[in-house]
MARBA-971698 format. One record per residue (C-alpha): x, y, z; residue in three letters. Coordinates in steps of 0.02 Angstrom, whole numbers, plus 32768, in hexadecimal, padded with zeros to 4 digits. Layout:
XYZala...
***
This chain:
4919C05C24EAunk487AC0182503unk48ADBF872573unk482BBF3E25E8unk485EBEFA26A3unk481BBE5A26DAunk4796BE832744unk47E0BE0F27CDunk4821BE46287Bunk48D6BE552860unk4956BE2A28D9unk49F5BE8F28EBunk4A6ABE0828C0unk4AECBE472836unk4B89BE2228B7unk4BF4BD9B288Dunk4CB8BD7C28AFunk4D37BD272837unk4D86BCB12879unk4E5EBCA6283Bunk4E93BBEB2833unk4F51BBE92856unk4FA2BB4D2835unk5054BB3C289Funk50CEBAC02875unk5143BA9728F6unk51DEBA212906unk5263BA002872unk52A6B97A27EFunk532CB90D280Aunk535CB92D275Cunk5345B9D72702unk52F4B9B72664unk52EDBA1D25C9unk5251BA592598unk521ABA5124E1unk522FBAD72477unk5182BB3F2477unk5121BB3023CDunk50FABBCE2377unk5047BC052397unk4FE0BC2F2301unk4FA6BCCF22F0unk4EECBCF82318unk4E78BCF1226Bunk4E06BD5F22C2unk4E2ABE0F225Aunk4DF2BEC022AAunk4DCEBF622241unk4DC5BFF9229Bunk4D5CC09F2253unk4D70C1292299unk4CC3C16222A1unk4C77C0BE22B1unk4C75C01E228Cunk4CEBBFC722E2unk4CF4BF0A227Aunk4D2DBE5822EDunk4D1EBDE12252unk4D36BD28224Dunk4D1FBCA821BAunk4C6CBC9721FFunk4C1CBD29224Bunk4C2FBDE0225Bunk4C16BE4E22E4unk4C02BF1122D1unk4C1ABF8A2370unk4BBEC011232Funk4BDFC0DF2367unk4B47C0B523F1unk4B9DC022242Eunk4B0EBFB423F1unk4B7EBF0E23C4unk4B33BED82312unk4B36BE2022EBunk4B43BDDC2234unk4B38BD2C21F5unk4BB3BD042162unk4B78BC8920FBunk4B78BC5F2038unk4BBDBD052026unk4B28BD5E207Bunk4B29BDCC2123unk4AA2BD8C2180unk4A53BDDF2211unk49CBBDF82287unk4A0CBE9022D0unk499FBF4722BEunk49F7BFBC2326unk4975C04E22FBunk499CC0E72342unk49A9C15423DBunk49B0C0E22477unk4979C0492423unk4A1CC04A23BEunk4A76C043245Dunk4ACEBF9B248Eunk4AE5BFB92550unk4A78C04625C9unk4A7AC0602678unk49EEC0AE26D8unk4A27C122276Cunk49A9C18227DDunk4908C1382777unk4978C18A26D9unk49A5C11E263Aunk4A52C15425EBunk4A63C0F5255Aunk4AC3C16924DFunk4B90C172250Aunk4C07C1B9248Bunk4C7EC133245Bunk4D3CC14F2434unk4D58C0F223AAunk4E15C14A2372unk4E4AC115241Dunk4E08C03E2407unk4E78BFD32462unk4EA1BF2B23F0unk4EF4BEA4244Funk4F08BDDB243Aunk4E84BD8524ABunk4EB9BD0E2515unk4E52BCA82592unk4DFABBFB25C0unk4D92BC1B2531unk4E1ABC0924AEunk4ED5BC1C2486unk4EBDBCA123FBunk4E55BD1E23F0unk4E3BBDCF23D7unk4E14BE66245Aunk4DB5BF09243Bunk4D9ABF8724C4unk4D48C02024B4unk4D20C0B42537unk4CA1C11F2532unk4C68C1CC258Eunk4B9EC1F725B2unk4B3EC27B253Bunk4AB4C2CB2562unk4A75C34425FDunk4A6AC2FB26A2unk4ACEC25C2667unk4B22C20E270Dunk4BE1C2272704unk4BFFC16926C8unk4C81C1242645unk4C59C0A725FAunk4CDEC02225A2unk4C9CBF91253Eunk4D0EBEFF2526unk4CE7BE88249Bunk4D40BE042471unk4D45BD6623E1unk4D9EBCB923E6unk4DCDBC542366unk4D74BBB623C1unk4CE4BC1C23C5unk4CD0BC83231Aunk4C1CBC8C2333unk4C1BBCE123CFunk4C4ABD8E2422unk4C65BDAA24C9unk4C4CBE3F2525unk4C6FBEA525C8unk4C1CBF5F25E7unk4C7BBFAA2692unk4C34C05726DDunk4CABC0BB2737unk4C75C14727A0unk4CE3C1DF276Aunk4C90C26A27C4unk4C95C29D2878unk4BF8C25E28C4unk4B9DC1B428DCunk4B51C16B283Dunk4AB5C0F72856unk4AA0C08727CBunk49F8C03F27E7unk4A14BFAE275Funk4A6DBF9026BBunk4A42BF532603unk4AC3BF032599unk4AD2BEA0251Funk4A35BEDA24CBunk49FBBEB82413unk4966BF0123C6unk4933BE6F2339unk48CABE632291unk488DBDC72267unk4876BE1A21A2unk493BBE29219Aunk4957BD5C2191unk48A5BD4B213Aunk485DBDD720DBunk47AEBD8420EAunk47AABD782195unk4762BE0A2228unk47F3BE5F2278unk47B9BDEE2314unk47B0BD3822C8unk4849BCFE2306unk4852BC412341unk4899BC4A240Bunk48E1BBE2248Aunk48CBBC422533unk4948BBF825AAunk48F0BC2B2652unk489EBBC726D8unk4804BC1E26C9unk4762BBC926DCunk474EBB0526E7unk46FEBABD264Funk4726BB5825E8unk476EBB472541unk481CBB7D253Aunk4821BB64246Dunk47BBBBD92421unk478BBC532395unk478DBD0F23D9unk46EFBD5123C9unk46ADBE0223B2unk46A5BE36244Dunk4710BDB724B5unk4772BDD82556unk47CFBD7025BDunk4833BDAB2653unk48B8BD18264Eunk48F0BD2D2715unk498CBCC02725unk49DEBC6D27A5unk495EBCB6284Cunk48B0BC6C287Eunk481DBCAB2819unk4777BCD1288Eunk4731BC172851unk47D0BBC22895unk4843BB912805unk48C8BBD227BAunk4973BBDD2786unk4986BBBF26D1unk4A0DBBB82632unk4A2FBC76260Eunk4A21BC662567unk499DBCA624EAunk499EBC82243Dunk494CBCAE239Cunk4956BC7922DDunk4900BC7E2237unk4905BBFD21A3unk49B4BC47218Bunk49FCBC9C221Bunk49FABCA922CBunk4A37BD08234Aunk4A54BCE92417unk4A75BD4524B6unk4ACABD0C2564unk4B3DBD1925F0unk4BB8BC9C25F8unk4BE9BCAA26C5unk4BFBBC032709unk4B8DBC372791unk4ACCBC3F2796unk4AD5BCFF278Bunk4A34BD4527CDunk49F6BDCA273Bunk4969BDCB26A4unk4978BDB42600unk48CFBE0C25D6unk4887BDDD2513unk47EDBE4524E1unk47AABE822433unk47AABF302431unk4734BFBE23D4unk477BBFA52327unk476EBEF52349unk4832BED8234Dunk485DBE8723CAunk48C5BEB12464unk4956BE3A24DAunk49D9BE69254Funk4A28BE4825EFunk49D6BEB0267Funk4A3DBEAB272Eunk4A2CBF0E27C9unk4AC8BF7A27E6unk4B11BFC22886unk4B38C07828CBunk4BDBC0AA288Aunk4C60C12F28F1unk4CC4C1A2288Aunk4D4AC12F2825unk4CE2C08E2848unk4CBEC00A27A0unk4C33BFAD278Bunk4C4BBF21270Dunk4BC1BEA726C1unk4BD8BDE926AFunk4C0EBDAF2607unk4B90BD9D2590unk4BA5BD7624F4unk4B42BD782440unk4B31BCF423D7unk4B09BCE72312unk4AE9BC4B22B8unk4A89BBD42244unk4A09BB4F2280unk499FBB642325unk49BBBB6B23E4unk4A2BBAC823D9unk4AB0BB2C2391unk4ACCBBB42423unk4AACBB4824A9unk4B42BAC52460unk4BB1BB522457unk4B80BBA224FAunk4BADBAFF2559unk4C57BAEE24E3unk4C77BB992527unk4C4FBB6925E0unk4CC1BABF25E2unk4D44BB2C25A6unk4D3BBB95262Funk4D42BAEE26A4unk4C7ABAA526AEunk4C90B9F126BDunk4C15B98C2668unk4C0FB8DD26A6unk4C19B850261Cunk4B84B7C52638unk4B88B732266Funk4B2DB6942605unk4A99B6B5268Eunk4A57B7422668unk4A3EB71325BDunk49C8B6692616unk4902B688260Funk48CDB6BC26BBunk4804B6932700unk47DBB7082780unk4757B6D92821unk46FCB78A280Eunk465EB73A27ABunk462AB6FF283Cunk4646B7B62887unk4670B7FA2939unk4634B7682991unk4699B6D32943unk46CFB63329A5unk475AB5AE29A7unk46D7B531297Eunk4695B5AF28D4unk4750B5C728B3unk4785B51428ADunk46E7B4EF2858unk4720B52227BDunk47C5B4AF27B6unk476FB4332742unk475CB4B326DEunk47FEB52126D3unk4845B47326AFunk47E3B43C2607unk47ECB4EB25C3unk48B7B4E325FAunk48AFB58B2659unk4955B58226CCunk4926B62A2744unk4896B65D27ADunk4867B6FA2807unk4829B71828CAunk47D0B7C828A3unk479AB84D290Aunk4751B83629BBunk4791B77F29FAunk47D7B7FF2A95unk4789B84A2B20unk47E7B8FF2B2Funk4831B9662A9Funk48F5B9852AE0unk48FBB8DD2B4Eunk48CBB8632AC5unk488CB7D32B44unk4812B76B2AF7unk4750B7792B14unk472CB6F82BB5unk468DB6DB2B51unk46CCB6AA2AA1unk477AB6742ABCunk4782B6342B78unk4821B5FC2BCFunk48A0B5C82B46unk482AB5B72AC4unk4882B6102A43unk4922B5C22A5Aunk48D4B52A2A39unk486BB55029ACunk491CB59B2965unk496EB4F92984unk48E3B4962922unk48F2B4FE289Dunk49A9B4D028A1unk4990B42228B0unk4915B43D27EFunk49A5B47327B3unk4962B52727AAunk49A6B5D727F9unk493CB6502854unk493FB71F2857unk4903B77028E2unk48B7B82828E0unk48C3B8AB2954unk48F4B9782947unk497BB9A72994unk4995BA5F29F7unk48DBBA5A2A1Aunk48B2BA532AC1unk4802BA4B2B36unk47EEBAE72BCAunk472BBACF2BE2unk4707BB6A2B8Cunk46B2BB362AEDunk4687BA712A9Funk466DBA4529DDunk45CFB9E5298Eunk459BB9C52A37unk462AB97A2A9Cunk4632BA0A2B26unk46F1BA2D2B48unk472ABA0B2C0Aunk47D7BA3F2C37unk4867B9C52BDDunk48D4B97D2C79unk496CB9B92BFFunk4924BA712C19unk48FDBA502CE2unk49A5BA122CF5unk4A0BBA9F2C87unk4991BB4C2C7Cunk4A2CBBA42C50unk4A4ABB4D2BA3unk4997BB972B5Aunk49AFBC1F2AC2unk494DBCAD2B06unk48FEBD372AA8unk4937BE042AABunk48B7BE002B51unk4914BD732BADunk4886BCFC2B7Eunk4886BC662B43unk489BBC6A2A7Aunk4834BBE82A0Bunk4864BB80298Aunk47DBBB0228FFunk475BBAC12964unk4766BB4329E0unk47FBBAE62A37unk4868BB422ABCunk491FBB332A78unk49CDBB0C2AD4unk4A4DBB752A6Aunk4AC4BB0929FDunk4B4CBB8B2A27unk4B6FBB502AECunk4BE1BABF2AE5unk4B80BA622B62unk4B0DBA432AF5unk4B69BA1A2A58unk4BA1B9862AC6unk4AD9B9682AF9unk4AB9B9352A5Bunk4B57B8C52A50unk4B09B85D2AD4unk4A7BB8662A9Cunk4ABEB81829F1unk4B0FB7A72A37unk4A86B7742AA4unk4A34B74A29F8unk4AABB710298Cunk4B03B69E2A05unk4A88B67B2AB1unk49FEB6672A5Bunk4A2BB61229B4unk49EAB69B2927unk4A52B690287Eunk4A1CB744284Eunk49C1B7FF286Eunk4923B8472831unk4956B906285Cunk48A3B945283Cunk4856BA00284Bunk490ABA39283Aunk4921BAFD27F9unk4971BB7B287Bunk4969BBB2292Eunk4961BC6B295Eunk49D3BCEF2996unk4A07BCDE2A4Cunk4A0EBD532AD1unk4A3ABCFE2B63unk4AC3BD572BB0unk4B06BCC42C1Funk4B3FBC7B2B69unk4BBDBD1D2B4Cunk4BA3BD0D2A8Bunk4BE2BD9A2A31unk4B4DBDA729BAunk4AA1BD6529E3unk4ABCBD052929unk4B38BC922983unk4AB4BC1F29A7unk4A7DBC2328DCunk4B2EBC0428ADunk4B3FBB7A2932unk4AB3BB1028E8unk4B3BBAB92886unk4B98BA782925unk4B19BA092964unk4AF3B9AD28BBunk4B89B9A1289Cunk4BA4B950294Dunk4B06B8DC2920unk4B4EB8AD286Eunk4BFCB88928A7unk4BCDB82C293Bunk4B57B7BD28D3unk4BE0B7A02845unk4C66B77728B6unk4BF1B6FD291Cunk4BAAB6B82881unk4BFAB6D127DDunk4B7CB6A22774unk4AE7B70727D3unk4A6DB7712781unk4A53B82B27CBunk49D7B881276Bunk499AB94727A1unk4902B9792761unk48BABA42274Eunk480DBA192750unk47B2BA5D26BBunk4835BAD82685unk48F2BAED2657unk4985BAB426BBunk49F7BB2C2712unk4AB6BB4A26FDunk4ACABB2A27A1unk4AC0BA7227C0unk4AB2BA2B26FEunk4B79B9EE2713unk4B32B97927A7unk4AD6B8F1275Funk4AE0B87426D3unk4A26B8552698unk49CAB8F8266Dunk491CB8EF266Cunk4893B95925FBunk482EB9762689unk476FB9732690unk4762B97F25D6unk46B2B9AD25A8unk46B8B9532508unk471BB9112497unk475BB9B12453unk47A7B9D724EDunk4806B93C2502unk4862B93F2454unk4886BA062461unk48BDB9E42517unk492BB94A24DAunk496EB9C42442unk49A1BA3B24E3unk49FCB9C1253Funk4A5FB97324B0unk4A98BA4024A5unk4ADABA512540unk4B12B99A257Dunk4B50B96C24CEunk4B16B90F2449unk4B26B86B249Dunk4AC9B8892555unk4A5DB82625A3unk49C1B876259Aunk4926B83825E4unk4881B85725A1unk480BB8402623unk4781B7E0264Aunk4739B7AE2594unk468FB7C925D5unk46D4B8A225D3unk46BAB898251Bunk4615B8B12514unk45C0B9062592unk44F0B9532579unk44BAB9C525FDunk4420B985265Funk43D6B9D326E9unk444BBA502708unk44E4B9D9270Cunk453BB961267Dunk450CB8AB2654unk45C3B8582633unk4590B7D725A8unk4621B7DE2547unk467BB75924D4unk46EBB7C32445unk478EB75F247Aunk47C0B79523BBunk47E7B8422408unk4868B7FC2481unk48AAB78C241Cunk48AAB7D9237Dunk4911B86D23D7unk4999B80D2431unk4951B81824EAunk492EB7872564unk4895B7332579unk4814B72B2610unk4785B704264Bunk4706B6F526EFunk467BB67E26C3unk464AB6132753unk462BB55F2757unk45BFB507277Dunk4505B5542772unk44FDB5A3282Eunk4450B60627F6unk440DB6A727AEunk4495B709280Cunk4515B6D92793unk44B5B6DF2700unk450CB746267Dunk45ABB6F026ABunk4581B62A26B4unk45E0B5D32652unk454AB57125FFunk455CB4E02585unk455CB54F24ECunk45DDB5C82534unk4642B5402577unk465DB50324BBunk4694B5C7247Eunk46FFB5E5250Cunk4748B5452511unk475CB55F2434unk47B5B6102450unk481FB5EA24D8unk4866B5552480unk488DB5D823FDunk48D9B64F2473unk4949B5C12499unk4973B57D2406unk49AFB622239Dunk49F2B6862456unk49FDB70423F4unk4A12B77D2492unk4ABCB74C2493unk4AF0B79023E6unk4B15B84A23ACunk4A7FB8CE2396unk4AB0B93922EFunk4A4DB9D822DBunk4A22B9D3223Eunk4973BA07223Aunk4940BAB8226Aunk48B1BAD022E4unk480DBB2B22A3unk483ABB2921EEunk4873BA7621B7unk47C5BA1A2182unk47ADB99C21C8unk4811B9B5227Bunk48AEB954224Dunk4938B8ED22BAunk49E0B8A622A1unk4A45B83022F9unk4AF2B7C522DAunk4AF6B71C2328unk4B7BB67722F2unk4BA4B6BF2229unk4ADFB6D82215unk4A69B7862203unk49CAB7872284unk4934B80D2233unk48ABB829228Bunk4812B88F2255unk4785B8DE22A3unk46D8B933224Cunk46B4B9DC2272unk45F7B97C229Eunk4609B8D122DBunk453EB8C222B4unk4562B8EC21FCunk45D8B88A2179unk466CB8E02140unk4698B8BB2080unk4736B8F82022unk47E6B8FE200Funk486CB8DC20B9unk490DB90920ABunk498EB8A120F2unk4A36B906212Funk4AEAB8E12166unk4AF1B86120E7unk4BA1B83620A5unk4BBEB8141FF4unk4B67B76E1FAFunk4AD8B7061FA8unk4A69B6D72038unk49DEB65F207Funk493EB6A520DFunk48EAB63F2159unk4843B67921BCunk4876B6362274unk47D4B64322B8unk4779B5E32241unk481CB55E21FBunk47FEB592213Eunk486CB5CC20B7unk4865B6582060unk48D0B6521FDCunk4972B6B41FB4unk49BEB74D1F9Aunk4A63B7A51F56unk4AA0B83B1FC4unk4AA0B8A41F44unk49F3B8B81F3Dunk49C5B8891FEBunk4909B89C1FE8unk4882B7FF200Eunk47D1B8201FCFunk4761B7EE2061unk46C1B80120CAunk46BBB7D7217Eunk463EB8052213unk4691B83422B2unk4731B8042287unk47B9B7AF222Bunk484EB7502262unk48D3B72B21EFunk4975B6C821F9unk49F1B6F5214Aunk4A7BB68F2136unk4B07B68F20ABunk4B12B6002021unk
***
């Protein structure tokens, strides 16, 4: 199998405990009450066909899934009576579906007993009905480690586009086994199969990891593309974490891979194009030493095969997580509010530039503003700056916001913490009087020394409950001392592995897996101080992670560069937080950003893109003129009138509050298509593939019922005419855009 590692330094982290919930009931009726007679349950629809030599056949209304004699697990598409697939096993080791590698040694090829399957019902969180297949299987070859293998796959009824999967080794010989790491999952995949006129390696992807900030995480595989995809630990820039999903699709088919542990398990999901240009995914985890009888068993992945683009498996994969108990919270009318943010004027803003701007915020009808990075004087103490925000300054300026009638965020990163070890863009770290006071709650590295976090930040380790409780008060210093109606969570991605043994964790990943705790401290502090509060996280530049997306109610699209970005990253959100989140889409002056001198100019205006999409509008101008420093972000006379144009859009149509529909597939629909349903009415919006060039022809407009309809352009208050759903097609030409409201007569 020609499977490349990420060329990262690893950390031994593959140790995790499940944890039994036990519910007791205690005490007894007054009154003994019959209970209702149970209803029949229906039978699974999920059929299984068994071969002897191969396949076995899990088959639902939808999809198919093959577990072929190499234990590859085949995925097929079933649609207008076609088995679609991007699936090319190939032979030898590339056919395999799961390897391990023991003693530098890949052993991919195990002899699977098909005569002696095990079919059972599945039964779980994941669904009511289902079907279970599991297979065991025995090593060939010389030299091959004294491992069986059993693969476990199973298919619910809620799910019929999905299989899930389990590979456990079990050490059947009479001496140690060191398995140095593990592949499952894997799928070898041919871009030809779905479109014959395509390379092998043109699929469209979504790569779920935090990799790189700024970095595409929609994109066409290339030729010779390879991405390492480390989830859930620190990469060696400083971010991290991730959705452990990666995805891939043609015009007609398309095909994911993931694990679904609620838990940011720390493992790769490597993606790289390989000689004959097919192209290569798995799940790569490091393993453990096992003793004679031992089992080592991988997290449950699962393979995905389905029509559209990324919006698909990422839906389903958070369906399959909130059966399994994720919690996502519902918004509040907030988050759905335009938000200005204080960072035009930068690191150095006052009360006096903050409150500035009320006039402002008031005419355009903008009900939240944003304190933004360094108003405080210490990372991990979050005093403010004696120079910028003296005394009680910032209670006050929140107060006078309050008295305008408007509500104020504040930002800061929480776990990050100063030791006078290291500084960022030029503010030289001294030692945080949190760290001075409590040395003991640091993370600390494999050496015993400190371990750093983004911005080369010293980090006290979310697993110790003294500090879960830190970051109460802290919250509630905020929230309810000081006067703030919301968070800006900023820079947020993971923490690393700790190895301080005066914490007693059980696996240095307790610290990873207890990144949760403290948002979810902040976010239910916040709520239940103020209901209606606003707590928005944002991964700088890159994907969320697993680990703290259930805590917040605004998600954010996060240093977009450009206005790509921010409608893929919307698309992304409305996946995973459901069609109707609040999604914010940054400051509109992301969506178009020229490199100059090394760095970005942030001149952007395309509000279309956050509108258009269903996200939430913002912006950072400042007002009034305060010089040259400001430049690219004054809000001059000719600005004022666009901004002030757009956001009474925004405003009028909300159209953040009603439901995304994927109806438009990513990378092949011309021009880049979106859908949404708001009050009885259809919301398109359109985007050319150039924005410098016109784009002429033929839109199609889907999820139309039956009947005749209206089309109005939004943007520019004109009529278009009318159409009848059974031909749903307007003849147009736009630049940029187009923004379309359809409404039934």
């Amino acid at each position: 199998m020609n499977y490349q590692e990420p060329r990262v330094n690893r950390i031994r982290v593959w140790q995790f405990i499940g944890i039994g919930l036990v519910l007791l009931s205690a005490g007894c009726s007054r009154e003994k009450k019959t209970a209702p007679a149970a209803q029949p349950e229906q039978p699974s629809a999920v059929k299984v066909t068994v071969n002897p030599s191969g396949p076995i056949v899990l088959a639902t209304a939808q999809a198919e899934f093959d577990v072929l004699p190499s234990g590859y697990l085949k995925a097929f598409l079933l649609k207008d009576g076609k088995r679609l697939t991007l699936d090319d096993p190939g032979s030898g080791p590339a056919a395999a579906g799961d390897c391990l590698v023991s003693g530098g040694k890949e052993s991919c090829d195990f002899s699977f007993d098909f005569s002696s399957a095990k079919i059972s019902d599945a039964r779980g969180k994941v669904g009511s009905r289902g079907k279970r297949v599991e297979i065991t299987a025995s090593p060939l070859g010389k030299g091959a480690p004294a491992v069986e293998e059993t693969l476990v796959v199973e298919v619910y009824d809620d799910f019929p586009n999905l299989a899930f999967t389990t590979v456990a080794y079990r050490n059947t010989g009479s001496a140690d086994v060191k398995l140095d790491h593990v592949v499952a999952q894997h799928h070898r995949l041919n871009a030809s199969l779905g479109d014959p006129k395509a390379p092998p390696y043109r699929l469209w992807s979504f790569q779920g990891s935090s990799y790189d900030w700024g970095k595409d995480d929609v994109l066409e595989i290339s030729e010779r593309f390879h991405q390492p995809n480390l989830m859930g630990a620190i990469n060696p820039n400083g971010i991290g974490g991730g959705i452990p999903v990666v995805a891939f699709w043609t015009s007609t088919v398309g095909e994911a891979i993931g694990h679904v542990e609620p838990l940011p398990l720390v493992l790769s999901m490597p993606v790289n194009v390989d000689k004959d240009f097919r192209v290569n995914a798995g799940l790569s985890l490091d393993a453990a030493t096992l003793k004679p009888g031992d089992t080592f068993s991988t997290p449950r992945s699962f393979v995905a095969v389905y029509s559209g683009d990324f919006y698909e498996p990422l839906s389903a994969y958070s369906r399959v997580l909130q059966h399994e108990g994720w919690t996502l919270p519902k918004p509040n009318q907030e988050d759905y509010n335009i938000s200005w943010c204080g960072w035009g004027y930068e690191a150095d803003v006052t009360s006096a530039q903050m409150l500035g701007t009320i006039p402002k915020l008031k005419e355009f009808n903008i009900k939240w503003a944003t304190l933004d990075d360094r108003w405080f004087n210490t990372y991990g103490d979050w005093e403010p700056r004696t120079d910028t925000f003296p005394g009680d300054t910032i209670k006050k300026m929140v107060d006078e916001f309050h008295k305008q009638g408007i509500l104020v965020q504040i930002w800061w990163l929480p776990i990050g913490v100063e030791d006078g070890q290291r500084g960022y863009e030029g503010h030289k770290y001294s030692v945080a009087k949190v760290v001075q006071e409590h040395p003991d709650w640091l993370i600390l590295d494999k050496n015993g020394q400190h371990a750093h976090m983004v911005r080369s930040l010293a980090a006290l380790c979310p697993a110790v409950p003294e500090v879960q409780q830190y970051y109460k008060q802290l919250t509630e210093k905020f929230i309810r001392d000081w006067g703030f109606d919301g968070h800006k969570l900023d820079n947020i991605y993971t923490v690393p592995a700790c190895y301080n043994p005066k914490h007693h964790h059980q696996s240095p990943t307790d610290s990873i897996n207890a990144m949760a705790d403290v948002y979810k401290v902040i976010f239910e502090t916040t709520r239940a101080l103020k209901p209606e509060s606003v707590t928005q996280s944002c991964p700088c530049g890159t994907t969320p992670s697993v680990a703290w997306l259930p805590y917040m109610d605004q998600a954010v699209t996060a240093d977009p560069v450009g206005a790509v970005q921010v409608r893929r990253r919307i698309k992304m959100y409305k996946a995973l937080l459901g069609p109707e989140a609040a999604v914010y889409g940054d400051h509109v002056e992301l969506s178009d950003m020229p490199r100059d001198h090394g760095g970005y100019r942030e001149v952007g205006k395309d509000f279309a893109s956050t509108i258009g999409t269903g996200g939430v509008v913002g912006t950072k101008f400042t007002w009034p003129d305060y010089g040259p420093k400001f430049r690219n972000v004054y809000l001059d006379p000719a600005k004022e009138t666009f901004w002030k144009k757009w956001i009474d859009i925004y405003n009028s149509q909300m159209l953040s509050k009603g439901t995304f529909l994927n109806l438009y597939v990513y990378g092949y629909d011309s021009p880049e298509g979106y859908a949404i349903s708001k009050d009885g009415r259809m919301y398109y919006a359109f985007f050319s593939p150039d924005p410098a060039k016109t784009w002429k022809g033929d839109v199609e407009l889907r999820g139309l019922a039956p009947g005749k309809y209206r089309i109005y352009d939004y943007e520019h208050g004109s009529d278009l005419g009318t159409i009848d759903a059974q031909n749903p097609k307007l003849a147009t030409s736009f630049q940029q855009h187009l923004l379309l409201e359809v409404t039934k007569y």
